[in-house]
C-alpha positions in Angstrom: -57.2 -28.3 85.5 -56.1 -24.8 86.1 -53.0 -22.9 85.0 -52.2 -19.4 84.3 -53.1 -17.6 81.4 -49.1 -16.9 80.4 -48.6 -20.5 81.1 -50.9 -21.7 78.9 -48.9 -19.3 76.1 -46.1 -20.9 76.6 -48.0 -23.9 76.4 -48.2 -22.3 72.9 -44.8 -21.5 72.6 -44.3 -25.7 73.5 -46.2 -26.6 70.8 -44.7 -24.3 68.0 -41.5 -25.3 68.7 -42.7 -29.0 68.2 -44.2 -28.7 65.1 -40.8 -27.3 64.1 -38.9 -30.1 65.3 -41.4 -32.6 63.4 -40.6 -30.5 60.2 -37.0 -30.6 60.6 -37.3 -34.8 61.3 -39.6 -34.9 58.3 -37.1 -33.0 55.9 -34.4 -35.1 57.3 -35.8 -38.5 56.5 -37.1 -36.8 53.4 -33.8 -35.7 51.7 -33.7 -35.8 48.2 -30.0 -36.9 48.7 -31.7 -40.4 50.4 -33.5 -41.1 47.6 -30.6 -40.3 45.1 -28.1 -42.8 47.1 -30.0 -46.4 47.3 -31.0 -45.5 43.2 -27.1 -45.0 43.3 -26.4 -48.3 45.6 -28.2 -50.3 43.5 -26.5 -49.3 39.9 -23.1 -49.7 42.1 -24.1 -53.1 43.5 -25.0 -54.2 39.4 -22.3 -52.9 38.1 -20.0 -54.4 40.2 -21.4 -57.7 40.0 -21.3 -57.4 35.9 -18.0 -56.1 36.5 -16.6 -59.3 38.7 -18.4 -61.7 36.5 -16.2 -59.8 33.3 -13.3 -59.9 35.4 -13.6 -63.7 36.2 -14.2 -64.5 32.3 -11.1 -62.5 31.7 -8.8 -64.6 33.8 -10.3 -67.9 32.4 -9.6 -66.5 29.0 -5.9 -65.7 30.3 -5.6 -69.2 31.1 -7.3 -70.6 27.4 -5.1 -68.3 25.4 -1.7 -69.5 27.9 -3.3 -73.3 27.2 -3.5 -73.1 23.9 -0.1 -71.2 23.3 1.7 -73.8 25.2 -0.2 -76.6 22.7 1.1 -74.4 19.2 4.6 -74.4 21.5 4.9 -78.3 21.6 3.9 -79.1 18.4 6.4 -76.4 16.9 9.2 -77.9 19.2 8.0 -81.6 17.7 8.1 -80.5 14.3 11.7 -78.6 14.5 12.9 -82.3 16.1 11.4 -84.0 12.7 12.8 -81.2 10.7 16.0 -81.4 12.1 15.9 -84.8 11.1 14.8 -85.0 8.4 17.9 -82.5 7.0 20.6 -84.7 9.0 20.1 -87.7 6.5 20.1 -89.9 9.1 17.4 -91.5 8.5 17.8 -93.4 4.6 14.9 -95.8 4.4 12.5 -94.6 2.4 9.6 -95.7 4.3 11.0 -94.0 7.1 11.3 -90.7 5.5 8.0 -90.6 4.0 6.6 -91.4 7.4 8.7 -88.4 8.9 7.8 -86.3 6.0 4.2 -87.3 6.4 4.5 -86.2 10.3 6.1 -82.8 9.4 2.8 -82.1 6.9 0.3 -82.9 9.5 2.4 -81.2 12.2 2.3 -78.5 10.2 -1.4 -78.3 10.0 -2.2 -78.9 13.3 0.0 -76.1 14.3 -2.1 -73.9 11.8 -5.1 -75.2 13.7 -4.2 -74.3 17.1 -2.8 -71.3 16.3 -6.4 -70.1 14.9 -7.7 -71.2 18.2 -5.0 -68.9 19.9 -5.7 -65.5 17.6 -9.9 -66.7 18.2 -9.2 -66.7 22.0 -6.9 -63.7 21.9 -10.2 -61.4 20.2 -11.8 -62.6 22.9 -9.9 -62.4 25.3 -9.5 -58.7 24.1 -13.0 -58.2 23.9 -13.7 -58.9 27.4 -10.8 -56.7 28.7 -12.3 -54.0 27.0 -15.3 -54.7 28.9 -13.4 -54.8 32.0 -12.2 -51.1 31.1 -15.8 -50.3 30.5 -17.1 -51.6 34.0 -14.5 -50.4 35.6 -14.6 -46.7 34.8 -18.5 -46.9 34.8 -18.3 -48.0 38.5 -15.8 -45.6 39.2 -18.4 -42.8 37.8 -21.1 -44.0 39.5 -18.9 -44.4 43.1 -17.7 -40.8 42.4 -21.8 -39.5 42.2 -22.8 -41.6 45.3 -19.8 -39.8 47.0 -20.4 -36.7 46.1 -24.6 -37.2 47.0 -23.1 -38.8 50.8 -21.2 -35.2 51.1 -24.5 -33.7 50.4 -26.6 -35.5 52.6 -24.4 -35.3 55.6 -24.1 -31.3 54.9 -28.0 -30.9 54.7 -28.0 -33.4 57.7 -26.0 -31.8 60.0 -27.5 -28.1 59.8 -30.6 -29.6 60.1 -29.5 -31.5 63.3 -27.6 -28.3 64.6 -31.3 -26.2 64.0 -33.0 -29.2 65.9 -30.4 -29.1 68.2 -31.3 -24.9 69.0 -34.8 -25.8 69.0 -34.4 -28.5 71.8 -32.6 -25.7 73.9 -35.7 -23.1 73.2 -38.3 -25.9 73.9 -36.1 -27.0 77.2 -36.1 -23.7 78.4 -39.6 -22.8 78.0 -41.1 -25.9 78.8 -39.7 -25.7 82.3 -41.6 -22.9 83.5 -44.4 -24.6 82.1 -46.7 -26.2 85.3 -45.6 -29.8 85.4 -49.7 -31.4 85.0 -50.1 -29.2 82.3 -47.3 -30.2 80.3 -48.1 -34.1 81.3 -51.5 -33.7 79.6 -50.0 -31.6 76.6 -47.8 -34.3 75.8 -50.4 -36.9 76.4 -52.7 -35.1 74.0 -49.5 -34.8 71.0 -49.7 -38.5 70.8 -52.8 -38.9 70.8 -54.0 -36.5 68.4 -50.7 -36.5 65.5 -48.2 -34.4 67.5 -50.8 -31.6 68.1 -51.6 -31.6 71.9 -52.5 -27.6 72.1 -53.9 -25.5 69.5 -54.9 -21.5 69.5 -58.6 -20.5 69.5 -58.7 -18.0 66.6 -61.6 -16.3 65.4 -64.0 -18.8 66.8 -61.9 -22.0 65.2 -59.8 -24.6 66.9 -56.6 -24.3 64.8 -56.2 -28.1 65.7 -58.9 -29.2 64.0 -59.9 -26.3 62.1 -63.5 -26.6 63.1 -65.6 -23.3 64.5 -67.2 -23.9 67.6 -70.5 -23.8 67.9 -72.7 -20.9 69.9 -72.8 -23.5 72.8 -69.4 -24.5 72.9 -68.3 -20.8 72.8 -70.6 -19.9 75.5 -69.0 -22.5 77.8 -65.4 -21.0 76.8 -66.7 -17.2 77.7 -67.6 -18.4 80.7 -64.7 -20.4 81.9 -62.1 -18.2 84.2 -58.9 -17.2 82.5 -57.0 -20.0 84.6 -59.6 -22.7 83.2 -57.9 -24.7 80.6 -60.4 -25.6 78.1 -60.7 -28.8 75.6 -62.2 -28.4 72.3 -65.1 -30.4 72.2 -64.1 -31.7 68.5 -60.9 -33.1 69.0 -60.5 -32.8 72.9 -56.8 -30.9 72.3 -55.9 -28.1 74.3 -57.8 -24.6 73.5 -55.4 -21.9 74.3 -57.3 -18.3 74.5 -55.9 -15.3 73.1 -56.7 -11.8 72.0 -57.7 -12.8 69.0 -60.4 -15.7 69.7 -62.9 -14.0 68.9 -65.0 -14.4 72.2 
């Protein structure tokens, strides 16, 4: 294959601006901000679920403590009936008002009973609102960060995009003058050979595969016209000639 000297430059000039573009994709995917987010996700996605889970304990607790209210409710109710008759002297058999008096005693006893179980499910009822309070602003603290890290990452994103972006135009522009064969194989070689398709012959040494060429090779390169485009023999990439190849 034959091209022009200034053609294979630009060939150069192609390839630079690659490399560039592979940086920018690399720093992009490599973001510190990425990282920072799904370490962030994840606390969000526990502490939520800890904080639903307190949440639901909460509202069964509401329920216990309105349960058990409503129990020290009726027994009060029943034992202000007995009382009331009791002090009405309605009642004159004996046996009748020990019986009542009896009732009132024990009524009295289990309301002291159930009203324990109401101040036991009232401190815990308290305990897991406070918890709810605690998970609450925690996941608030930790959605405020992830925010905060998403600004970042779509900042750094985007002027890396809008340098990628300007680079695209450059390569575009270059690339066109660039004989149509000659680019074909160039980007053939980038895949093959890890996005290096054409690399500079300095001071005797493919700057692909930063290997010196032999006194053979070299001798075949010295004698190739300037429109020859030459292959390393090492890694079979490109060999673009310049001033400074050292032929």
């Amino acid at each position: 294959m034959n091209a022009a000297p200034a053609d294979q430059i630009r060939l150069l000039d192609v390839q630079n601006l690659d490399v560039r573009l592979s940086q920018l994709a690399h720093k992009r995917k490599s973001l510190p901000e990425h990282a920072e987010l799904e370490s962030l996700t994840k606390d969000l996605t526990q502490l939520r679920d800890l904080l639903v889970a307190a949440q639901t304990e909460e509202s069964d607790t509401a329920r216990e403590q309105t349960k058990a209210e409503q129990d020290v409710d009726q027994v009060r109710q029943r034992a202000a009936r007995d009382q009331q008759r009791l002090d009405s002297g309605a009642i004159t058999s004996p046996k009748d008002l020990e019986s009542l008096q009896r009732e009132i005693v024990s009524l009295a006893k289990r309301q002291g009973d159930l009203e324990d179980v109401v101040l036991d499910v009232m401190e815990r009822r308290e305990a897991v609102q406070e918890r709810v309070a605690e998970l609450t602003a925690r996941v608030s603290s930790v959605q405020t960060k992830a925010d905060d890290a998403t600004v970042r990452r779509d900042t750094a994103q985007q002027e890396l995009d809008e340098q990628s972006t300007a680079i695209i135009k450059e390569r575009e522009t270059i690339a066109a003058v660039v004989p149509a064969d000659l680019l074909k194989l160039y980007e053939k070689l980038r895949v093959q050979q890890g996005g290096i398709g054409a690399a500079r012959l300095y001071q005797r040494r493919c700057e692909g595969c930063r290997l010196e060429l032999n006194i053979t090779e070299l001798n075949e390169v010295r004698k190739a016209p300037g429109d020859t485009v030459v292959r390393c023999e090492n890694c079979s990439r490109i060999l673009v000639r310049t001033a400074e190849s050292g032929l």
